[in-house]
MIPAPA-38469 format. One record per residue (C-alpha): x negated, y negated, z; residue in one letter. Coordinates in Angstrom, 1 decimal, m for minus. Layout:
SITE,X,Y,Z,a
...
***
This chain:
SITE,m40.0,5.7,2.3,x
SITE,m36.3,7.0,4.0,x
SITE,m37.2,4.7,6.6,x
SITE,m38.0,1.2,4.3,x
SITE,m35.0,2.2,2.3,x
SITE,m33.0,2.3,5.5,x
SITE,m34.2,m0.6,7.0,x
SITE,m33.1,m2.6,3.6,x
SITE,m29.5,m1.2,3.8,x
SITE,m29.4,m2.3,7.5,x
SITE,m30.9,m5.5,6.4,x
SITE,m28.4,m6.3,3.7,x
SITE,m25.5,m5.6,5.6,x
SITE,m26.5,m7.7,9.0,x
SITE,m27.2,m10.3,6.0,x
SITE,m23.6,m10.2,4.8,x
SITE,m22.1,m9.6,8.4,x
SITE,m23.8,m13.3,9.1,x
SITE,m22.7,m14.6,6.0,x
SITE,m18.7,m13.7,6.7,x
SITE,m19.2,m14.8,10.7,x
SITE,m20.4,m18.2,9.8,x
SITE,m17.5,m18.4,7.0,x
SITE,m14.8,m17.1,9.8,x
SITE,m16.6,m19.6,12.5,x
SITE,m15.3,m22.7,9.4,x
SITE,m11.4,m21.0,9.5,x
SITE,m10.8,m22.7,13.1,x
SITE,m9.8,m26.2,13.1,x
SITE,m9.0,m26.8,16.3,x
SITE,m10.3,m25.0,20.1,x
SITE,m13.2,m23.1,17.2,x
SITE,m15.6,m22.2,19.8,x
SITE,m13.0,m20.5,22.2,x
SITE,m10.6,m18.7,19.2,x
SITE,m14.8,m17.4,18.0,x
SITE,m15.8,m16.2,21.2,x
SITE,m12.0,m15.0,21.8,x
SITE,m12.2,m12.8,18.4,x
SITE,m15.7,m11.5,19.7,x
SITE,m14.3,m10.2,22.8,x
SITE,m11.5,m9.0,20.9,x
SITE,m13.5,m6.8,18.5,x
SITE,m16.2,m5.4,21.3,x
SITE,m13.0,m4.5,23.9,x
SITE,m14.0,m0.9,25.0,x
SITE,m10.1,m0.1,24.1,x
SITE,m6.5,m1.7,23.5,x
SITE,m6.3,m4.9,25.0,x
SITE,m3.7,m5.0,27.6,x
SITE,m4.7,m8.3,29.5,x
SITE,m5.8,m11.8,28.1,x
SITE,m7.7,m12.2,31.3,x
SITE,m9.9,m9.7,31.2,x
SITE,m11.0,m10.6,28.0,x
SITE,m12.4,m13.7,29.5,x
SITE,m14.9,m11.2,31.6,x
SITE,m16.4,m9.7,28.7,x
SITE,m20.0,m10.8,28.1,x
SITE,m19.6,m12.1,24.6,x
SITE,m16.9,m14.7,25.8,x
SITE,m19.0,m17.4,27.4,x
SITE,m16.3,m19.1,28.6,x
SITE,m13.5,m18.8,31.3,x
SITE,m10.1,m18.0,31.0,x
SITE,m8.5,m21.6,30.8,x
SITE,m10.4,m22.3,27.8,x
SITE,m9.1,m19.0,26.2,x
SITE,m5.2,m19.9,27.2,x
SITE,m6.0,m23.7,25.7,x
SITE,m7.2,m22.2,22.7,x
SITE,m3.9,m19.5,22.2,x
SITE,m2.2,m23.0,22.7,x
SITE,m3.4,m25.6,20.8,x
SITE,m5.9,m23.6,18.5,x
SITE,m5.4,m23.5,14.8,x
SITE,m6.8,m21.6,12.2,x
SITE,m6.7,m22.5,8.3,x
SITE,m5.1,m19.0,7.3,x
SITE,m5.7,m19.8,3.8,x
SITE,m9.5,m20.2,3.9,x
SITE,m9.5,m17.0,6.2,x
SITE,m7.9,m15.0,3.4,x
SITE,m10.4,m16.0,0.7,x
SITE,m13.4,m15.1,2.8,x
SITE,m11.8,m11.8,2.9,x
SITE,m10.9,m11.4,m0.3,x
SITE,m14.7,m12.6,m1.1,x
SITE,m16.1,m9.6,1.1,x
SITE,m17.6,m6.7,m1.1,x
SITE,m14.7,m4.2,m1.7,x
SITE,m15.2,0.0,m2.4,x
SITE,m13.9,0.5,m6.2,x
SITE,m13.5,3.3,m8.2,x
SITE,m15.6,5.0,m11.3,x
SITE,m14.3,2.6,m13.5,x
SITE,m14.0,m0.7,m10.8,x
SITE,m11.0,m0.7,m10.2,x
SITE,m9.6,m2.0,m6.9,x
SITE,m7.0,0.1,m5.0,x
SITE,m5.4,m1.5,m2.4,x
SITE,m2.6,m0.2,m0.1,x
SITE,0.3,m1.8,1.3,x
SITE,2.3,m0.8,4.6,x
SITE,4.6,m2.8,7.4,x
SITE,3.1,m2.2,10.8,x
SITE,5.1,m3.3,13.4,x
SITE,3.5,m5.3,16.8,x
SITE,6.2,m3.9,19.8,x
SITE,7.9,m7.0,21.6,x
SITE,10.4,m4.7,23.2,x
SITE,10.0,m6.9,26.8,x
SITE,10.0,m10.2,25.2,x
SITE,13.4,m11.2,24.7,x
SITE,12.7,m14.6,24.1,x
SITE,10.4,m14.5,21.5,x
SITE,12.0,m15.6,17.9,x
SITE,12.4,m13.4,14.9,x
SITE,12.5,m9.9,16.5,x
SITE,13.7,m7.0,14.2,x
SITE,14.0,m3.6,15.4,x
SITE,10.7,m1.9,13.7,x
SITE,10.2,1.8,13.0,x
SITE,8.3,3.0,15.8,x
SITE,8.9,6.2,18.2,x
SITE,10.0,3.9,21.3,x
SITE,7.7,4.6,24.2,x
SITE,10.7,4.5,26.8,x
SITE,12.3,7.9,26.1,x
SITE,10.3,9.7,22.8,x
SITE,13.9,9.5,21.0,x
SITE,14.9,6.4,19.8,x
SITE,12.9,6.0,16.4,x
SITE,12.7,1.8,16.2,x
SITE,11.5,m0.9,18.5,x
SITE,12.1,m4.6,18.8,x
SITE,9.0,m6.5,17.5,x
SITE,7.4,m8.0,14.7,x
SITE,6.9,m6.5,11.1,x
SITE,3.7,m6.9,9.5,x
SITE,2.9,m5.8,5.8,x
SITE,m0.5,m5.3,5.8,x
SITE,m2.8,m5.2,2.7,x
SITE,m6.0,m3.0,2.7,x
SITE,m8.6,m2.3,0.3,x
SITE,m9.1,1.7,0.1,x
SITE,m12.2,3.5,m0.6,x
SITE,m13.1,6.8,m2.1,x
SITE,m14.4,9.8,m0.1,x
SITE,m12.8,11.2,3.2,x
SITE,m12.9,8.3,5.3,x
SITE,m10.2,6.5,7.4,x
SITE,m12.2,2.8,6.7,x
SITE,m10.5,0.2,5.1,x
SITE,m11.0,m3.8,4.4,x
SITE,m8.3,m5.7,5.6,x
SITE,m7.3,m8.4,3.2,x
SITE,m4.3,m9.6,3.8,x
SITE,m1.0,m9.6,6.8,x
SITE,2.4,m11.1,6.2,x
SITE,5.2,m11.4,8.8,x
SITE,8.7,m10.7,8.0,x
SITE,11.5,m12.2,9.0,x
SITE,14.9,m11.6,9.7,x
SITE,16.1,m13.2,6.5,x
SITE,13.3,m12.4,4.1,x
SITE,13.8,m9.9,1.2,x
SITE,11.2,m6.9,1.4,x
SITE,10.9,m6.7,m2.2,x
SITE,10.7,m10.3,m2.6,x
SITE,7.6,m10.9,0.1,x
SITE,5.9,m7.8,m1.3,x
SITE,5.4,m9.1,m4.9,x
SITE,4.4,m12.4,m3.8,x
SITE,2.4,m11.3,m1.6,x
SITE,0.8,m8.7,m4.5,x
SITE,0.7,m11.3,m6.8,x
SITE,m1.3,m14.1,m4.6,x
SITE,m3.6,m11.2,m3.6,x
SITE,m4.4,m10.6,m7.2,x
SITE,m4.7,m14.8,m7.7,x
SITE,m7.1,m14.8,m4.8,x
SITE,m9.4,m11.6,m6.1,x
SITE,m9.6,m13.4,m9.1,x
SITE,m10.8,m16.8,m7.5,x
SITE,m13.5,m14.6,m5.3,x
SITE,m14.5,m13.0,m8.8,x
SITE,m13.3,m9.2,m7.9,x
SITE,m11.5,m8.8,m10.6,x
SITE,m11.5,m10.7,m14.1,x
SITE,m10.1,m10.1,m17.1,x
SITE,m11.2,m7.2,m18.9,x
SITE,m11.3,m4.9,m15.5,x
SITE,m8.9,m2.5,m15.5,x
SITE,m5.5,m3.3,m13.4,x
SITE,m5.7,m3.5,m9.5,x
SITE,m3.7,m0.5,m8.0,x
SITE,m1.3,m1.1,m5.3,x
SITE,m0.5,2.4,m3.5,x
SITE,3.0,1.9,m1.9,x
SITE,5.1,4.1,0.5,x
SITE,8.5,5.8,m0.3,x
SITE,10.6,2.4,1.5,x
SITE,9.8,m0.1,m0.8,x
SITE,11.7,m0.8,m4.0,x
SITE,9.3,0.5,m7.0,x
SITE,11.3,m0.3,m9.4,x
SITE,12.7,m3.7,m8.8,x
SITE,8.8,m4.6,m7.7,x
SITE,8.0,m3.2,m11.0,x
SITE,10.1,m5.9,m12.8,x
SITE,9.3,m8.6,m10.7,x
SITE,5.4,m8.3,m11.3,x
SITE,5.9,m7.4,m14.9,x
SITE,3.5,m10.0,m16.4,x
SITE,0.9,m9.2,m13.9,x
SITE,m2.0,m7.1,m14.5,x
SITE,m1.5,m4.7,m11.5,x
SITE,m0.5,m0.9,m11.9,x
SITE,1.7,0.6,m8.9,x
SITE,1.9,3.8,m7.5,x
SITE,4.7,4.8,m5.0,x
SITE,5.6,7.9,m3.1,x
SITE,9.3,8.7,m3.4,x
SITE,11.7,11.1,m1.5,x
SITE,12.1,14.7,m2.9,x
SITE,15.8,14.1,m2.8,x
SITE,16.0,11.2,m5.2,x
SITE,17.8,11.7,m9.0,x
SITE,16.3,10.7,m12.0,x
SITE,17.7,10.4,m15.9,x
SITE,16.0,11.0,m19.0,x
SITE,16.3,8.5,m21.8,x
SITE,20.0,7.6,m22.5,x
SITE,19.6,8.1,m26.7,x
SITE,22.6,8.0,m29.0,x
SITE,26.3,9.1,m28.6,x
SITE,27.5,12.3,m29.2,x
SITE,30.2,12.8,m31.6,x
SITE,32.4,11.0,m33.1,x
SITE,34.6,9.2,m31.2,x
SITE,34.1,5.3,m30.3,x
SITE,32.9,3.8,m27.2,x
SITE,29.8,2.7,m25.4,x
SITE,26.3,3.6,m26.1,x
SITE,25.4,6.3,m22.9,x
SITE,22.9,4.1,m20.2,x
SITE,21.6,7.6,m18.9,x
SITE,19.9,11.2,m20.7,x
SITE,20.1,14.3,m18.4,x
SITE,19.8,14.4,m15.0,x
SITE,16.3,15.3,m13.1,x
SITE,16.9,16.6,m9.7,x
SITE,13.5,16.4,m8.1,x
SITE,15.3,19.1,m5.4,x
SITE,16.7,21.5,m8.0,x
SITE,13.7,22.9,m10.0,x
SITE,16.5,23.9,m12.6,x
SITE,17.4,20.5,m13.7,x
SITE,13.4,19.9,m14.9,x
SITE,12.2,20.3,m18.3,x
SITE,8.7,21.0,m19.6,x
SITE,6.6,19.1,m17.8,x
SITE,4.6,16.7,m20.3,x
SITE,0.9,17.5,m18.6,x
SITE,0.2,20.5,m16.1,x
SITE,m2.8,20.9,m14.5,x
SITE,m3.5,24.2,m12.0,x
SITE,m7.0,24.6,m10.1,x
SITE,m7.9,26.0,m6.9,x
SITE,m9.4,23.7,m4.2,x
SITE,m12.2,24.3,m1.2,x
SITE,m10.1,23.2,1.6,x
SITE,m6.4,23.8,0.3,x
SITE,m5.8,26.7,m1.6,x
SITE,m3.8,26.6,m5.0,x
SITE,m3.0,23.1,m5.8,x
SITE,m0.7,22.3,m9.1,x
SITE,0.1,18.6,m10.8,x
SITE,2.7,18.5,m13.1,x
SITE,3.6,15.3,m14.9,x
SITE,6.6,13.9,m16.8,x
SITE,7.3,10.9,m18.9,x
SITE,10.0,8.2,m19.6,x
SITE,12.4,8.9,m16.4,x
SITE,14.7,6.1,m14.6,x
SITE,16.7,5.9,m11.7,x
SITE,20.1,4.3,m11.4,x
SITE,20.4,0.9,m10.6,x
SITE,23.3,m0.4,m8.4,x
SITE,25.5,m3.5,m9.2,x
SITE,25.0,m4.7,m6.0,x
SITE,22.2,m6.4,m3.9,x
SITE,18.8,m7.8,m5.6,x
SITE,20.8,m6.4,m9.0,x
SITE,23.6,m7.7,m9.3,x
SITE,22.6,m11.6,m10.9,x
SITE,20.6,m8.9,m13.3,x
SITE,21.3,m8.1,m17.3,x
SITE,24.9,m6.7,m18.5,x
SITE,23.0,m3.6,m19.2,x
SITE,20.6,m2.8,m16.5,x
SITE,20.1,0.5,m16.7,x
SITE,19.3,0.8,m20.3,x
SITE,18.0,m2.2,m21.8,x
SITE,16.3,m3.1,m17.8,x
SITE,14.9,0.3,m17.6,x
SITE,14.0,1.2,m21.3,x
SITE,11.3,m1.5,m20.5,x
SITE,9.5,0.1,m18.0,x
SITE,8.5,3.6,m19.0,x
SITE,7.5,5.2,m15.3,x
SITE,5.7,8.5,m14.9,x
SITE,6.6,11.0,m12.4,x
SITE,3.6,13.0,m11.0,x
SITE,4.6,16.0,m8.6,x
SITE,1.5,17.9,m7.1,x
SITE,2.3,21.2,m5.4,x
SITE,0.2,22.5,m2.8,x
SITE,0.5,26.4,m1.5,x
SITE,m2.7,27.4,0.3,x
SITE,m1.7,26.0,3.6,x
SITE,m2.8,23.4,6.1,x
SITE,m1.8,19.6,5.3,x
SITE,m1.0,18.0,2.0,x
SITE,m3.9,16.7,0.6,x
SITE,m3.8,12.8,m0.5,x
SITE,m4.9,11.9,m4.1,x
SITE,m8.4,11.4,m3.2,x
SITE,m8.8,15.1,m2.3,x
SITE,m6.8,16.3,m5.6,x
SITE,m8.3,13.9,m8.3,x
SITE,m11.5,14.5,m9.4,x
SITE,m11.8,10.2,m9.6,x
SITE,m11.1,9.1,m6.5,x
SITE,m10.0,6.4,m5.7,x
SITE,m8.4,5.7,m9.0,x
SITE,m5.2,7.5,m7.3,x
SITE,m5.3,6.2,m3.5,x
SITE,m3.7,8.3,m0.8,x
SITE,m0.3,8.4,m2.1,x
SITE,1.3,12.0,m0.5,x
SITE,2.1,11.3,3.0,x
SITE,1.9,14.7,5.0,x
SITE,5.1,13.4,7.2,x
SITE,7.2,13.3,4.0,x
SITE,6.0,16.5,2.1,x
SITE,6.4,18.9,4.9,x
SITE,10.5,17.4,5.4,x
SITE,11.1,18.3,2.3,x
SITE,8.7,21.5,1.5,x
SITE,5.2,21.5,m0.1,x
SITE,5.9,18.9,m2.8,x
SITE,5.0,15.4,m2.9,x
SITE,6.7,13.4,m5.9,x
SITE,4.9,10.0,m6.6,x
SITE,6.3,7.4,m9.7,x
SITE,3.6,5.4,m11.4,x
SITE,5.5,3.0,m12.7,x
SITE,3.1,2.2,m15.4,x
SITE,2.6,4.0,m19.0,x
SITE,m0.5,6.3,m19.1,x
SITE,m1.8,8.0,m22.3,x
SITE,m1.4,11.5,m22.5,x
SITE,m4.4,13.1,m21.0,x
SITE,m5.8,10.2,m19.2,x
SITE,m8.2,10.9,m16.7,x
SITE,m6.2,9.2,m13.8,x
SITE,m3.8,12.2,m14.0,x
SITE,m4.8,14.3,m11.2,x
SITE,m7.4,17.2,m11.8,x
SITE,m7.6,19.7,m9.5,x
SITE,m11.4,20.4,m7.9,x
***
């Protein structure tokens, strides 16, 4: 019976294997047969391809390597069409369906190619010396759907370049919000489900994206550094003197443990692979927005009346039996719901804490607050 039941899983999934190469084999509208065989030959490479060439030798190619430069050359591929037979692919969601998908620039090196337009020096160890932290190339901002579970698999969805001109903030939320469009159009997500979750890293702009897709039905989660300030609510003027309404409460010092109040949720619990583990959660806190940059064609009051309308929650999760910090899926008892937000690199810079901003209200006690195993 393991056997039959096997056999159908292996079925179903060669079915829908087909299914997406014949859609991919339609994306090509010019040189398809090469740019097909070329992405075959791609995929079954024994490692990192280092030589177009030798691609041509690999027995899923079928062709020779003048056919694989004409295609590089005058292919084309309708990027659009390619994106919706991804988006269309079936996607790992959480207890409740929801879609996580995680966001990150990954940079292509081009340190040798000085000709090539729209370099920008990425952030990569350089392979020349092991010192030098960035590398001419080309930024990518990849989108990939996350499952639950330990596992490093992920569905690709979507890649955008960026340019030397472009506005980080600006391509991310576009490129969020026709993400969501397209999920909509493939019939992942409809109205009713809960919001998709984008899991972010501590160099984008949480806030600012959190205003730009505020009449979109996506929740966003973002690590942040351990150094940044927060303020509570501003609330009324002391005294009895005139002058302005305060824009800012007390100060919250994510690095001085002195500065924090009660925490609004608390949750302690002991887990199989790392020790004591402790979430701690509090509400209604803002950072400061500058008059300057994205801000400054912005509201005369920013910082209270732009702020007051995003309530964020601040989640810190504490980890102390050892070994590396564990990423949501391993701390929540509902994975995926919270994606892996806690990268190790930045916790251990700055101790055992990772601090995280939702920057979406959550009732008190809902179950997407981590609970330790």
């Amino acid at each position: 019976m393991d056997s039959l039941q096997d056999d159908a899983a292996r079925v179903e999934a060669l079915t829908g294997l087909s299914r997406f190469r014949r859609e991919f084999y339609e994306c090509p509208t010019l040189r398809a047969d090469a740019l097909f065989k070329l992405a075959d030959a791609v995929l079954c490479a024994g490692g990192p391809v280092v030589s177009l060439p030798e691609l041509s030798l690999a027995a899923v190619h079928r062709r020779a390597h003048g056919a694989m430069y004409d295609a590089l050359a005058q292919g084309h591929i309708a990027v659009s069409r390619l994106r919706m037979a991804l988006a269309g692919l079936e996607l790992p969601r959480g207890a409740d369906r929801q879609l996580s998908i995680a966001l990150d620039v990954t940079p292509w090196p081009r340190p040798d190619a000085e000709c090539s337009p729209e370099r920008l020096h990425c952030h990569r160890p350089c392979r020349c010396d092991g010192v030098r932290q960035t590398i001419p190339g080309w930024p990518y901002q990849v989108a990939a759907a996350l499952g639950g579970g330990r596992s490093s698999w992920t569905g690709p969805l979507d890649a955008v370049r960026l340019g030397p001109e472009d506005d980080p903030t600006e391509v991310t939320a576009t490129q969020i919000r026709d993400l969501r469009a397209r999920l909509q159009r493939a019939g992942q997500w409809r109205p009713g489900d809960p919001p998709v979750l984008f899991v972010l890293d501590s160099g984008y702009d949480l806030v600012r994206l959190t205003w730009l897709l505020r009449d979109e039905p996506v929740r966003l989660l973002g690590r942040i550094r351990a150094d940044r300030v927060m303020y509570a609510p501003a609330g009324k003027r002391r005294g009895t003197n005139p002058g302005r309404q305060p824009r800012h409460g007390a100060e919250f010092r994510l690095a001085q443990v002195t500065t924090h109040p009660a925490p609004v949720q608390e949750s302690a619990g002991v887990h199989d692979r790392f020790g004591q583990v402790l979430a701690r959660c509090w509400g209604r806190l803002h950072p400061r927005l500058d008059r300057r940059g994205s801000w400054l064609a912005g509201a005369q009051h920013l910082d209270a009346d732009l702020l007051d309308q995003m309530p964020d929650q601040l989640l810190a999760v504490r980890v102390g039996g050892g070994g590396r910090v564990p990423d949501a899926r391993d701390v929540s008892g509902q994975s995926p719901d919270l994606c892996p937000f806690l990268g190790a690199e930045g916790a251990r810079a700055h101790s055992e804490e990772a601090v995280v901003l939702l920057a979406e209200p959550l009732a008190l006690g809902h179950r997407r607050l981590p609970v330790p195993l």
